[in-house]
gemmi code that builds the backbone of each chain (N, CA, C; Angstrom):
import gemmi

chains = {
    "A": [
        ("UNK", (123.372, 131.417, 104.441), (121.985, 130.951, 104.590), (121.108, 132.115, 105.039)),
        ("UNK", (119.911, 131.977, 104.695), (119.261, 133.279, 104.582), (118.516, 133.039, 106.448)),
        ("UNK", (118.012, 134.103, 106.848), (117.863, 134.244, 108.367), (116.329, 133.343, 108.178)),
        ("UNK", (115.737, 132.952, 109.622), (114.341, 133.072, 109.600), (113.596, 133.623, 109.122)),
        ("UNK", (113.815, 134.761, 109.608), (112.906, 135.986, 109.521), (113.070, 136.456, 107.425)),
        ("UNK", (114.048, 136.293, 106.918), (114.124, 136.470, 105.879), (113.133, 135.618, 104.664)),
        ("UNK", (113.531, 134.357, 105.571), (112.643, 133.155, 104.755), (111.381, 133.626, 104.672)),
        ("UNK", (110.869, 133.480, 106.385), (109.322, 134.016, 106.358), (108.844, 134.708, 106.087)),
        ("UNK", (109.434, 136.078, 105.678), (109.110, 137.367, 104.913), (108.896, 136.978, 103.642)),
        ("UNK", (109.607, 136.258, 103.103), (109.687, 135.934, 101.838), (108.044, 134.769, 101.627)),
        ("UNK", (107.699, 134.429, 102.568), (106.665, 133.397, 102.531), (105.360, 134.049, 102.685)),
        ("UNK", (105.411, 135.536, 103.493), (104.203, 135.976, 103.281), (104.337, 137.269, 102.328)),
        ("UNK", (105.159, 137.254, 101.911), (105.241, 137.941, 100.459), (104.436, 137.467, 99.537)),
        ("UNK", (104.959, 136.297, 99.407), (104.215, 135.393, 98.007), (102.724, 135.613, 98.907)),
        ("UNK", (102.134, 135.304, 99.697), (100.528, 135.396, 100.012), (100.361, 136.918, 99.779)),
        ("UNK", (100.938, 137.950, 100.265), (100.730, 139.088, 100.377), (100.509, 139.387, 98.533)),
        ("UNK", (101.315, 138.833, 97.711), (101.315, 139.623, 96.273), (100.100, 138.906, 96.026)),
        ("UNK", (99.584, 138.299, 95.970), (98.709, 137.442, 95.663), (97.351, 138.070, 96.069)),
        ("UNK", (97.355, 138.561, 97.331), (95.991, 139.460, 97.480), (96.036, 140.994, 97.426)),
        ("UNK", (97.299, 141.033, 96.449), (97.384, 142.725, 96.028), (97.112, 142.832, 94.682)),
        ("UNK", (96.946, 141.686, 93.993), (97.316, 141.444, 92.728), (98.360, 141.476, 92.203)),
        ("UNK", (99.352, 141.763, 92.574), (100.355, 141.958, 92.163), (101.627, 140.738, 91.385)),
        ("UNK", (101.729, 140.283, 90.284), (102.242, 139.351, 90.086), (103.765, 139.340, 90.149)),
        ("UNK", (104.198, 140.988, 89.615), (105.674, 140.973, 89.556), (106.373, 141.015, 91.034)),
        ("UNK", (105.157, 141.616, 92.491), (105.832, 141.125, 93.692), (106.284, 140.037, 93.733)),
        ("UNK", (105.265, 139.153, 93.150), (105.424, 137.376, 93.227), (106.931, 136.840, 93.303)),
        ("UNK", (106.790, 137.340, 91.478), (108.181, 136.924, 90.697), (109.127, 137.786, 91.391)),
        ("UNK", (109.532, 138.321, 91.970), (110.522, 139.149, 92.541), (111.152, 138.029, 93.644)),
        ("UNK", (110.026, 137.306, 94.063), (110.851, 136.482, 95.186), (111.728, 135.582, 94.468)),
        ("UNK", (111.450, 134.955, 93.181), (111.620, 133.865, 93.127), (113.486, 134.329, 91.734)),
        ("UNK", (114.053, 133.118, 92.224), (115.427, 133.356, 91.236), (114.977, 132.891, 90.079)),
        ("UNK", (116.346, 133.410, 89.134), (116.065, 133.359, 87.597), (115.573, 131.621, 87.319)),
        ("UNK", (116.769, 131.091, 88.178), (116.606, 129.588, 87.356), (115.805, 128.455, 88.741)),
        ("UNK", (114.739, 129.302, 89.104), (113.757, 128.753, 90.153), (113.347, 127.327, 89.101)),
        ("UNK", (113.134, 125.989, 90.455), (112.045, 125.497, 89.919), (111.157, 124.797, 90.640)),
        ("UNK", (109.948, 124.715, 89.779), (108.419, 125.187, 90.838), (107.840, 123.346, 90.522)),
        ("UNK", (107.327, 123.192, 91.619), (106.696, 121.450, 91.309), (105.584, 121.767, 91.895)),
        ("UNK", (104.326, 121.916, 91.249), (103.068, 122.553, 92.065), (102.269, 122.405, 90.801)),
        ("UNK", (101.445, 121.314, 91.159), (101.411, 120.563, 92.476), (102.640, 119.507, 92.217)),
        ("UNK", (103.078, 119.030, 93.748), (103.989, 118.000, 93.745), (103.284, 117.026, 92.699)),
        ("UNK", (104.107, 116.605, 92.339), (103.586, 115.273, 91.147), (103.436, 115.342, 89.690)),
        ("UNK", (103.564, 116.608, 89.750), (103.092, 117.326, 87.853), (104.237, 118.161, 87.597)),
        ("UNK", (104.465, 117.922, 86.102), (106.004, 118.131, 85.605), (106.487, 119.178, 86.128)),
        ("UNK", (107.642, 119.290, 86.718), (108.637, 120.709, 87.127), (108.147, 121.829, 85.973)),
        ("UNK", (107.543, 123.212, 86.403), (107.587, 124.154, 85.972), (108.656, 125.438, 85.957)),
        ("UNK", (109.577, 125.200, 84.932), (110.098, 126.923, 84.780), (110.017, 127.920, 85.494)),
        ("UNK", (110.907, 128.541, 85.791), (110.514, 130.184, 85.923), (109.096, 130.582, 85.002)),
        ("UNK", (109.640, 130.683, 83.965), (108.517, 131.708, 82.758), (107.419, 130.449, 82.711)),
        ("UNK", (107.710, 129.367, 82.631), (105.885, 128.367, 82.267), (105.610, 128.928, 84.259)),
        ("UNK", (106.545, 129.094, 85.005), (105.259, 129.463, 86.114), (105.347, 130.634, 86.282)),
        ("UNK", (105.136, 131.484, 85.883), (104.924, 133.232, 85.968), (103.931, 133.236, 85.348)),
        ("UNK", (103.417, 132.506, 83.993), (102.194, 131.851, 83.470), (101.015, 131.909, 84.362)),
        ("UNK", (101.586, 130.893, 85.125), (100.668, 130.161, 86.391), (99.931, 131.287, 87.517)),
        ("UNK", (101.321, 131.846, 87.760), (100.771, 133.155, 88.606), (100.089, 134.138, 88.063)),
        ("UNK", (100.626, 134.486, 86.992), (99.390, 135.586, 86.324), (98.006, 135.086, 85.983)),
        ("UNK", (97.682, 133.831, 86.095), (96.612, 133.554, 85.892), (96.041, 133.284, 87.182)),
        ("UNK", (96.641, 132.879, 87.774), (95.841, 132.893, 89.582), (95.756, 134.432, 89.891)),
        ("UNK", (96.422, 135.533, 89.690), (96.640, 136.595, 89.984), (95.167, 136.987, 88.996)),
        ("UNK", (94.694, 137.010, 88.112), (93.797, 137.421, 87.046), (92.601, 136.515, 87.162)),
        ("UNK", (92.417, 135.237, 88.056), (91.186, 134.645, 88.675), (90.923, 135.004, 89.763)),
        ("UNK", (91.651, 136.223, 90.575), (91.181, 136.748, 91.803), (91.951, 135.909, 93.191)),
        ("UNK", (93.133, 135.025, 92.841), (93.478, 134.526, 93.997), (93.689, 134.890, 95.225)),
        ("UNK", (92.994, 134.275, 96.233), (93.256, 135.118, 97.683), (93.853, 134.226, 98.858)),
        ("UNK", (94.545, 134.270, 99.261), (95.769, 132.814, 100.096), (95.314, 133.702, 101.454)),
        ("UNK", (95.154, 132.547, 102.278), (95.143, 133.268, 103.955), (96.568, 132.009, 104.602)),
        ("UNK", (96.932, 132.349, 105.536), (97.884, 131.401, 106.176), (96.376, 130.135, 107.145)),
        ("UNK", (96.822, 129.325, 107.081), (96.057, 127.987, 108.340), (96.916, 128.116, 109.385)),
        ("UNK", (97.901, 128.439, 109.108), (98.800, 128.050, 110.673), (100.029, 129.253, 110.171)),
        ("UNK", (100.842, 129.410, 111.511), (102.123, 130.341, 111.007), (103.097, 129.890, 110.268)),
        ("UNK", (103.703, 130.131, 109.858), (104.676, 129.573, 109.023), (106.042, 129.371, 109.843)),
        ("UNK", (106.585, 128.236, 109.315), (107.290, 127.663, 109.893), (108.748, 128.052, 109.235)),
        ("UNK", (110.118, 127.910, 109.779), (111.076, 127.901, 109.134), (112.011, 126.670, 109.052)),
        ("UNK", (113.263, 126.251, 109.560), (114.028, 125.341, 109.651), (115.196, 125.483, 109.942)),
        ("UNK", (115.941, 124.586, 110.138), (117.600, 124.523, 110.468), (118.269, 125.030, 109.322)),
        ("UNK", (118.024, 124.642, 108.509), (118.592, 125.263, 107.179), (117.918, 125.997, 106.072)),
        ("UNK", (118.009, 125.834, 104.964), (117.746, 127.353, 103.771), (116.249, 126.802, 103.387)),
        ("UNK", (115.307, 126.655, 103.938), (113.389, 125.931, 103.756), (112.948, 126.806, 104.795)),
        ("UNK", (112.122, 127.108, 103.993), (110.643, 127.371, 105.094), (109.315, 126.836, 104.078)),
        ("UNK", (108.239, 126.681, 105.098), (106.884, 126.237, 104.733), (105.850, 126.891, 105.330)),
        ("UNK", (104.266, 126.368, 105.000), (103.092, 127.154, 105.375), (102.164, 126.278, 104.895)),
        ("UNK", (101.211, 126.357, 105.650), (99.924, 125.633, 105.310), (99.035, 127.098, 105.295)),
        ("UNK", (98.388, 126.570, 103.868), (97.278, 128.027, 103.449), (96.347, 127.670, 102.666)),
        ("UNK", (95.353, 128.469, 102.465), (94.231, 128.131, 101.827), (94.069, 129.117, 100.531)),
        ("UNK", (93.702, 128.621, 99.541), (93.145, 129.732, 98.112), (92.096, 129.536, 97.868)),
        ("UNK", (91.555, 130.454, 97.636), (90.364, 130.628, 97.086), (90.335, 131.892, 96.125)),
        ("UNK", (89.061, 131.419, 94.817), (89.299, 132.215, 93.714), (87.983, 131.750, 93.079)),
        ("UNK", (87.803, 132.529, 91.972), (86.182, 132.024, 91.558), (86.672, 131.853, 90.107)),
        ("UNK", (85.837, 130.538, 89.755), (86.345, 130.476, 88.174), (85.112, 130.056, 87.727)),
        ("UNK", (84.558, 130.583, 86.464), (83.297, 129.902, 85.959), (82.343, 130.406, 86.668)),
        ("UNK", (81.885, 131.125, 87.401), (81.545, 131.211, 88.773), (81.066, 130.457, 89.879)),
        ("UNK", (82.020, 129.612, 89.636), (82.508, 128.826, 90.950), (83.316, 128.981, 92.301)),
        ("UNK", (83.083, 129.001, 92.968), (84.121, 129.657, 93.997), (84.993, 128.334, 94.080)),
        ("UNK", (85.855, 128.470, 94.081), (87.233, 127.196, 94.225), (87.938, 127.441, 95.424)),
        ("UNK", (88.150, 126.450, 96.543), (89.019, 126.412, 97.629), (89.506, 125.753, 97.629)),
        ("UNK", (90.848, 125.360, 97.802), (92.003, 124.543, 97.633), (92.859, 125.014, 99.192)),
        ("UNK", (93.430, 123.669, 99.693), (94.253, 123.538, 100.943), (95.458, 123.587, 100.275)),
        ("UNK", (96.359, 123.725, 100.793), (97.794, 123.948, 100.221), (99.145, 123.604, 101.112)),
        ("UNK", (100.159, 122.864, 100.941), (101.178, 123.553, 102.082), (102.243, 123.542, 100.748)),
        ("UNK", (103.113, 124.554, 100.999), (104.033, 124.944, 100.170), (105.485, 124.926, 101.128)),
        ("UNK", (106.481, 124.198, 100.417), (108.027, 124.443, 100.761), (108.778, 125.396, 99.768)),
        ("UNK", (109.258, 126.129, 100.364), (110.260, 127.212, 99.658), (111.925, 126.696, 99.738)),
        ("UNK", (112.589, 126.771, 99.120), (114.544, 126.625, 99.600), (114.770, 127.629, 98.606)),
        ("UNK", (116.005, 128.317, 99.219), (116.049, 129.557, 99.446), (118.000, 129.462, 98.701)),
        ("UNK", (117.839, 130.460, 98.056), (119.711, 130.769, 98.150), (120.645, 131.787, 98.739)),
        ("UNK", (121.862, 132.067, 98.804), (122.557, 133.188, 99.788), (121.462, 134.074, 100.222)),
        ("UNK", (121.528, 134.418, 98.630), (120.453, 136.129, 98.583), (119.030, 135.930, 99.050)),
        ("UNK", (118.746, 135.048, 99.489), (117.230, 135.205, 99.959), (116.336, 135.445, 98.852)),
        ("UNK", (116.819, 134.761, 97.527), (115.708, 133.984, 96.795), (115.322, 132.656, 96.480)),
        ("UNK", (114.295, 132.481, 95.970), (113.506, 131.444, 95.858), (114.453, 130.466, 94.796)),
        ("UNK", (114.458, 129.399, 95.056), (115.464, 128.385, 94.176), (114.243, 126.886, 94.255)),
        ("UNK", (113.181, 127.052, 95.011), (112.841, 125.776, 94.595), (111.508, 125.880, 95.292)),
        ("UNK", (110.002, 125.825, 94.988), (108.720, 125.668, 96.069), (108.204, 124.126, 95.457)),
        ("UNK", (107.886, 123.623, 96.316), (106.895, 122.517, 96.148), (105.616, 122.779, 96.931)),
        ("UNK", (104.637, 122.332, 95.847), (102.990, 122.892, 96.401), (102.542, 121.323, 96.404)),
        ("UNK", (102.220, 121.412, 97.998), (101.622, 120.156, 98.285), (100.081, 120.070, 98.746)),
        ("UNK", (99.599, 119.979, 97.196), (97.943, 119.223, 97.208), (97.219, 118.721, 96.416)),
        ("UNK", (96.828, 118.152, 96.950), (95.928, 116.411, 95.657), (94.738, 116.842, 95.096)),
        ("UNK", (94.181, 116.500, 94.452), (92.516, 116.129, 93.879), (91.488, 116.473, 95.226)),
        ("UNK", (91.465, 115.758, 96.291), (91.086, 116.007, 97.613), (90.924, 116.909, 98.169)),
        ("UNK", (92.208, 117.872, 97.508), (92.156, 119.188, 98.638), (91.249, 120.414, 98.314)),
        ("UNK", (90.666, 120.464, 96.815), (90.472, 121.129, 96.225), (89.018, 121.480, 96.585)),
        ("UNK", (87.884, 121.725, 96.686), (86.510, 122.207, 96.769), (86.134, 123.203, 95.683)),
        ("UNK", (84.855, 122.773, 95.326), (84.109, 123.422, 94.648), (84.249, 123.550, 93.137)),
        ("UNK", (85.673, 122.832, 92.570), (85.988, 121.956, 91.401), (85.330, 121.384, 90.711)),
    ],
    "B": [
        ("UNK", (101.592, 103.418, 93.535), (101.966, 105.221, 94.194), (100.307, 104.889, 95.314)),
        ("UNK", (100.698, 105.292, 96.523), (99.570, 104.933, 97.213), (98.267, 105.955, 96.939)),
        ("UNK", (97.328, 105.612, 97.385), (96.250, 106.837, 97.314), (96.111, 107.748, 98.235)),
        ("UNK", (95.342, 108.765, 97.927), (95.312, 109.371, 98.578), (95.299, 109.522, 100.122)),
        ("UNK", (93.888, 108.461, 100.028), (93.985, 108.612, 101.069), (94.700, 107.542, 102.163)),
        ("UNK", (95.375, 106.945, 101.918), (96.174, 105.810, 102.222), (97.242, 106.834, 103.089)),
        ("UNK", (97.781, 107.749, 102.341), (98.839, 108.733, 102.367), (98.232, 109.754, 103.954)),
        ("UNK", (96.909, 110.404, 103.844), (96.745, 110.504, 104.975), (96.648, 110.072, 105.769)),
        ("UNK", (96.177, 108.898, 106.125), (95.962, 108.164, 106.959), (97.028, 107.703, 107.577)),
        ("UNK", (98.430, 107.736, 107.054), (99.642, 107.560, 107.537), (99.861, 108.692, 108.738)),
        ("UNK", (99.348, 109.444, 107.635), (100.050, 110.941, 108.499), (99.219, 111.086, 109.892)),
        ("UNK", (97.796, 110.880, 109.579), (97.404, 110.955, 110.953), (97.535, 110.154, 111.656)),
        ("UNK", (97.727, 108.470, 111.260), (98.258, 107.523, 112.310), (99.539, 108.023, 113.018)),
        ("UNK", (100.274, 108.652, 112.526), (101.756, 109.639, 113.136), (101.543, 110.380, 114.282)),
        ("UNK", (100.476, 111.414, 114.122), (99.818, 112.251, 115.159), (99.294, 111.529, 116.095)),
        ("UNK", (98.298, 110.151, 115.782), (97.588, 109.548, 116.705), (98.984, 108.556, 117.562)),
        ("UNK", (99.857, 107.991, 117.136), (100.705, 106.747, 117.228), (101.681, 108.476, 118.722)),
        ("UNK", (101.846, 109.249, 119.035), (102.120, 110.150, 119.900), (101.304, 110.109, 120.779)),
        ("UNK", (99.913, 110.572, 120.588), (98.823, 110.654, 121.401), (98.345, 109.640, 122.018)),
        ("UNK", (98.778, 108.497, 121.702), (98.267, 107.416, 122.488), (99.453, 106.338, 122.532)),
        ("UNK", (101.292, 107.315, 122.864), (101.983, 106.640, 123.304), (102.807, 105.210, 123.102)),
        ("UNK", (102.566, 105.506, 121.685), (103.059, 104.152, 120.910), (103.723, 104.212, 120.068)),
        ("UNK", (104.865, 104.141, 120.296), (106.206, 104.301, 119.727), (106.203, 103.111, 118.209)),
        ("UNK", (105.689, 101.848, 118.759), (105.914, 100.824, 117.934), (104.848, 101.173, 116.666)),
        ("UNK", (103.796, 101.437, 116.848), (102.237, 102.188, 115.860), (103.475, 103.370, 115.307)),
        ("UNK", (103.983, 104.601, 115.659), (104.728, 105.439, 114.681), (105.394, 104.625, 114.159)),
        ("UNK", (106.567, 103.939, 114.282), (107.425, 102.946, 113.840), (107.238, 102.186, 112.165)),
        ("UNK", (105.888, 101.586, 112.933), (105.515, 100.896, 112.005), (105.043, 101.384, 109.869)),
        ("UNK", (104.953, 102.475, 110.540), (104.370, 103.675, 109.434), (105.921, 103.732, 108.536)),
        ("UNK", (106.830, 103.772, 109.001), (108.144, 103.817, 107.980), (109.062, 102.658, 107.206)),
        ("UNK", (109.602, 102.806, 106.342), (110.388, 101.797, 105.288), (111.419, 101.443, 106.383)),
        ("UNK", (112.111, 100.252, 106.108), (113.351, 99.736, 106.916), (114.234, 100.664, 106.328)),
        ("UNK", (114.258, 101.292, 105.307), (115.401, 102.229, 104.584), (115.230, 103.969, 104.390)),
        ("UNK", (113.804, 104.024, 105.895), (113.111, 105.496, 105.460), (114.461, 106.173, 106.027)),
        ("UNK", (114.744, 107.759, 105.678), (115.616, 108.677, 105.636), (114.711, 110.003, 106.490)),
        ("UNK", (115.270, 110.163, 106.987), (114.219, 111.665, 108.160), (115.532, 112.607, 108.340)),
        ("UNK", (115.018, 113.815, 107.973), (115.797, 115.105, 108.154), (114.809, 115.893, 109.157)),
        ("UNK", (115.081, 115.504, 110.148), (113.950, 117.001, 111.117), (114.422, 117.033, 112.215)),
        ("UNK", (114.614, 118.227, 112.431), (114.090, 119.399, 111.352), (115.282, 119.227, 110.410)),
        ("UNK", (114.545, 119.841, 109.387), (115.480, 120.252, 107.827), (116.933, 121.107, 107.870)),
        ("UNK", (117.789, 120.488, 107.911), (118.827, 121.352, 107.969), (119.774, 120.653, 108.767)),
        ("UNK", (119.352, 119.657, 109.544), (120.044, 119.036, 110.251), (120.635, 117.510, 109.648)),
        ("UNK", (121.477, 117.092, 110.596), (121.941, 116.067, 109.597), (120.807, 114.684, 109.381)),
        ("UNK", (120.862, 114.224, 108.610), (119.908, 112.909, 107.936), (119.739, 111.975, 109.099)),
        ("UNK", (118.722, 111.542, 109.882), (118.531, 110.473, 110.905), (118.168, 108.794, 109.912)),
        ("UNK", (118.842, 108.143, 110.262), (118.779, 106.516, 110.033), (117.101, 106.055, 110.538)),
        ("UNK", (116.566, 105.134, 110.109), (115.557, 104.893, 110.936), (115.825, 104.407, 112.612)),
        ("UNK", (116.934, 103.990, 112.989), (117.800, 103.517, 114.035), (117.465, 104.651, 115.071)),
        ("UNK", (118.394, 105.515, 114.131), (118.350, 106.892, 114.961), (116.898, 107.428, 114.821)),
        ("UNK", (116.044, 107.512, 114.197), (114.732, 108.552, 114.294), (114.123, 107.693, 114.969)),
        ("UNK", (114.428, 106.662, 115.453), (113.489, 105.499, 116.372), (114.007, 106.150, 117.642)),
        ("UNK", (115.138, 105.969, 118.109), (115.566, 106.757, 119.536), (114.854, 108.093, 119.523)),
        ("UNK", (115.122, 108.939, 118.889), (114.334, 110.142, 118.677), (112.616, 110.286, 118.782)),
        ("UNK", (111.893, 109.323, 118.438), (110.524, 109.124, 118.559), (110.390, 108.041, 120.218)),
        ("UNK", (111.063, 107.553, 120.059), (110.713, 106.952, 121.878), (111.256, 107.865, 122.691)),
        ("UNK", (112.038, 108.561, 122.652), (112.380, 109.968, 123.341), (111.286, 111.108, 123.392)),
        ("UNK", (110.455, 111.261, 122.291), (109.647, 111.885, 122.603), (107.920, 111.426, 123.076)),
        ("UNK", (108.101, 110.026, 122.849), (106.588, 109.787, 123.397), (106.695, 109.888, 125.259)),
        ("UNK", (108.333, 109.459, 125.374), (109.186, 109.603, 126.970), (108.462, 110.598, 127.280)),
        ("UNK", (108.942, 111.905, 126.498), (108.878, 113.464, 126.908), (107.117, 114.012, 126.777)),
        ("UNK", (106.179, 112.729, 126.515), (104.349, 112.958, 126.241), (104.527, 113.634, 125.899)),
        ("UNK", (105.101, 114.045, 124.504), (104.666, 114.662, 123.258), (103.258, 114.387, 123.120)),
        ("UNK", (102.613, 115.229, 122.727), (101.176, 115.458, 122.290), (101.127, 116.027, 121.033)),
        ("UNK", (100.639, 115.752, 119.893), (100.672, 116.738, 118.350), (98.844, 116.772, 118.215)),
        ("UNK", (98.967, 117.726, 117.561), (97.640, 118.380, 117.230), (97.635, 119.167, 115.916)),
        ("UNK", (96.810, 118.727, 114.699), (96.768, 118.953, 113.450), (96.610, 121.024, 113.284)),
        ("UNK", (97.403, 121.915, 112.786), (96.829, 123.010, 112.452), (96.236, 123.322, 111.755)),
        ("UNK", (95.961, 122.285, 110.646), (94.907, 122.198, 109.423), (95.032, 120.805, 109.000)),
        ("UNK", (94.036, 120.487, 108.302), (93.617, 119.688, 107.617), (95.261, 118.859, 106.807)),
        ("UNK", (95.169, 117.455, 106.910), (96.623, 117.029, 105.922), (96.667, 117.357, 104.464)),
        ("UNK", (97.033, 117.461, 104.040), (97.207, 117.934, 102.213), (97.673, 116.480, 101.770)),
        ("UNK", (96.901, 116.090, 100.731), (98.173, 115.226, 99.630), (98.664, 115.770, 98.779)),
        ("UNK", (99.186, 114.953, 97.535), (99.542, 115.801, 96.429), (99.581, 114.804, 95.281)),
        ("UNK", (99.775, 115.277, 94.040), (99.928, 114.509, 92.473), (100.516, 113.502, 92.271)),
        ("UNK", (101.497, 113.536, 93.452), (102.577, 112.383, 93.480), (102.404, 111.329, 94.978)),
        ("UNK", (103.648, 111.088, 95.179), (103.745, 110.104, 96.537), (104.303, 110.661, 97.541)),
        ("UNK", (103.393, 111.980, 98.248), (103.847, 112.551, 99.244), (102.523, 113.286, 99.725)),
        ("UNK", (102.671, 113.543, 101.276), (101.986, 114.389, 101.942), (102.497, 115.654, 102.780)),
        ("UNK", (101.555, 116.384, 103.130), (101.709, 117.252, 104.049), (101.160, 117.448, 105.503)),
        ("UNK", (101.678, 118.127, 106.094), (100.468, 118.575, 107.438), (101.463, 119.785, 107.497)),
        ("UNK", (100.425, 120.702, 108.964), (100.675, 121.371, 109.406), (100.140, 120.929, 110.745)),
        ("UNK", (101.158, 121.201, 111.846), (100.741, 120.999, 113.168), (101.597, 120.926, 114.320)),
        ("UNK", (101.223, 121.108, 115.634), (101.471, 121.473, 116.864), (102.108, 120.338, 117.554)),
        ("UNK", (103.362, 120.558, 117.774), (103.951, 119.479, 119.314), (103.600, 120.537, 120.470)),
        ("UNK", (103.328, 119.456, 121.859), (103.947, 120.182, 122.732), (104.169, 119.378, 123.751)),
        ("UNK", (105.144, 119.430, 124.563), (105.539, 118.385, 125.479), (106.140, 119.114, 126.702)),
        ("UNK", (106.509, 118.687, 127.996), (107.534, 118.984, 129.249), (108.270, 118.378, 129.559)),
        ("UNK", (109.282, 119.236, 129.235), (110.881, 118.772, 129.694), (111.581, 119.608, 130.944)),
        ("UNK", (111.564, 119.292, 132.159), (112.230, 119.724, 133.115), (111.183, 120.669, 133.596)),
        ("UNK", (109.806, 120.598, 133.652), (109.235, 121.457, 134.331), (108.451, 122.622, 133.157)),
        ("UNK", (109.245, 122.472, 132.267), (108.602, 123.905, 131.200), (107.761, 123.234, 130.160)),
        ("UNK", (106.712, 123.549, 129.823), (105.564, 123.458, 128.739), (106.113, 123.916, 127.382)),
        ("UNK", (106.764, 122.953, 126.774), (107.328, 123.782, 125.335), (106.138, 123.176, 124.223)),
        ("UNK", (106.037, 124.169, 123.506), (105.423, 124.232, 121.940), (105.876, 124.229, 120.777)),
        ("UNK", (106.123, 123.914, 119.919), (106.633, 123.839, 118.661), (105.679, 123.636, 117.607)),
        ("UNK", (105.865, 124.629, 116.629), (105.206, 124.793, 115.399), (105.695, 123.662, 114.376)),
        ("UNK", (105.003, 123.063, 113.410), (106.003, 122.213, 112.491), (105.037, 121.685, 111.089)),
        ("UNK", (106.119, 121.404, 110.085), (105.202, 121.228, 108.973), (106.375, 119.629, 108.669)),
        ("UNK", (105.307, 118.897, 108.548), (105.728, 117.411, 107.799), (105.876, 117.315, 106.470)),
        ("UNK", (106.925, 116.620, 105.804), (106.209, 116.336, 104.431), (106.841, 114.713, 104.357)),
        ("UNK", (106.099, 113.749, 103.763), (106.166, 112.702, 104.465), (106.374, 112.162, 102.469)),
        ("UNK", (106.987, 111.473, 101.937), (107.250, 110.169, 100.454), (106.915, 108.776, 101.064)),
        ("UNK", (106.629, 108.308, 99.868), (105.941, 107.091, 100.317), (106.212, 106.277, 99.350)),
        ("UNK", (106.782, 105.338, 99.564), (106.925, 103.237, 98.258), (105.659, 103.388, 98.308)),
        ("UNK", (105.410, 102.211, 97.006), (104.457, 101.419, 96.229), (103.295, 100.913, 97.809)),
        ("UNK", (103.880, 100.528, 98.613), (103.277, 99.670, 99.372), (103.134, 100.536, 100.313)),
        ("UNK", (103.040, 101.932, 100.723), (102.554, 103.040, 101.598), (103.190, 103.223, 103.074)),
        ("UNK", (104.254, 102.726, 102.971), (105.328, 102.561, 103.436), (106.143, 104.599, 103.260)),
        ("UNK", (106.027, 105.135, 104.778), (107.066, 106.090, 104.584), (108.803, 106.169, 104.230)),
        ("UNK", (109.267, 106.577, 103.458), (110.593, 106.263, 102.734), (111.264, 107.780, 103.297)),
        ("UNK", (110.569, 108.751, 103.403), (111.572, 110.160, 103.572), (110.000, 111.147, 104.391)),
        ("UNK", (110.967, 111.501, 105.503), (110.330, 112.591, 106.340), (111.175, 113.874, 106.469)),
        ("UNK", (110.287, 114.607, 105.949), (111.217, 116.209, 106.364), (110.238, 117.216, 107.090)),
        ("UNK", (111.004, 117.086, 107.844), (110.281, 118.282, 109.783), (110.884, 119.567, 109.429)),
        ("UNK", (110.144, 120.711, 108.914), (110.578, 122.170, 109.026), (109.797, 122.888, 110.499)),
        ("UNK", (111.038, 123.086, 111.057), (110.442, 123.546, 111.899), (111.973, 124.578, 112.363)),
        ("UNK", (111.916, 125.497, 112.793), (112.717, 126.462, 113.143), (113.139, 127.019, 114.752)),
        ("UNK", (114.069, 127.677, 114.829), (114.205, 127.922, 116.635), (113.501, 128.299, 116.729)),
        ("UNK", (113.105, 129.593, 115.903), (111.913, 130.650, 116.318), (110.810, 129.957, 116.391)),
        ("UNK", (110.414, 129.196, 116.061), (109.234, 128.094, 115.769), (108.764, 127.090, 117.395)),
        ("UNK", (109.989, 127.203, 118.050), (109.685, 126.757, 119.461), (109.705, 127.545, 120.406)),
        ("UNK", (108.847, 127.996, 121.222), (108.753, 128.213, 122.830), (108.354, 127.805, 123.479)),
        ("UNK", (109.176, 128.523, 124.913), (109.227, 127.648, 126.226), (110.351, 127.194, 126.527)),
        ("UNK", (111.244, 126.686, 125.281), (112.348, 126.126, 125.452), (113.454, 126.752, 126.160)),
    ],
}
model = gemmi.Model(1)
for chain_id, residues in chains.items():
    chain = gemmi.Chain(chain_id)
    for i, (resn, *xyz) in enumerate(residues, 1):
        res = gemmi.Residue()
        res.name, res.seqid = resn, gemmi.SeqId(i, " ")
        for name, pos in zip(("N", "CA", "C"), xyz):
            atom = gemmi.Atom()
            atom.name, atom.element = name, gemmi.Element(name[0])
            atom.pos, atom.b_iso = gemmi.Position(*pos), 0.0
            res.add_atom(atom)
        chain.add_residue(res)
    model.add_chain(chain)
structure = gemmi.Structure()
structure.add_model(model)
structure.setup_entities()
């Protein structure tokens, strides 16, 4: 099982690539046969249909701050409550977020769920 | 699948049902068949058992306090991010923690998962 500190590195990684632009940091966290439910409720995304996803948040300017520290767990999860914001249309878009990560030996990504509704979103 | 905001309103009745010492108000918020892992990693609590566990801590004036705003999501689940803190034996402990709360037809909690980590508590 991967340490705390491993998880959470791994959690502000994904925010960190995100305001570097950087997409292949992204994908670096995540394993080959990751799968992504984000938002919770809308069909399981792929590895490759969500590397999609990220290069296009990565190419609308996405910028993630943490709301609170991130948390870890008894076992292979950690989470975070964070905020994005990005401008589309020129709209500025803010969206609330909390995301779960589970994790494998190696301290990659095997599974995130992005938890947020219709509600969370601003400026949509 | 409840609404949205049905779904928060659970979650903050959770926070409030602590704060104002009412074990039976949290209680009431879960399925006769809800399943609670919290923290995550630990073994699965019965509602039986997460009932001892929640009158144990309203015992211990647990206090919770939101770190952001609750999240919903696409489906039949929520989020939070937010603060316990309670005294046990004299010491002021804190704990960081993220909820994610499923929900039946009838808005009824069915599955709670508490990430929250050692590192995630002090004082203890």
């Amino acid at each position: 099982m991967p340490t705390q500190s491993t998880m959470k590195a791994a959690l502000q990684a994904y925010i960190d690539g995100f305001n570097t632009d950087d997409a292949n940091a992204i994908m670096a966290l995540f394993a080959d046969n990751a799968v992504i439910e984000d938002p919770v409720g809308s069909p399981l995304k792929s590895r490759a249909e969500f590397e999609a996803f990220i290069r296009q948040g990565v190419a609308f300017g996405a910028r993630l701050s943490l709301a609170a520290p991130i948390r870890g767990s008894h076992g292979n999860a950690a989470a975070m409550a964070f905020i994005v914001t990005f401008v589309q249309d020129g709209r500025r878009i803010i969206s609330n977020s909390v995301d779960v990560m589970t994790f494998d030996e190696s301290g990659k990504i095997t599974r995130m769920n992005g938890y947020w509704g219709p509600d969370d979103v601003t400026g949509a």
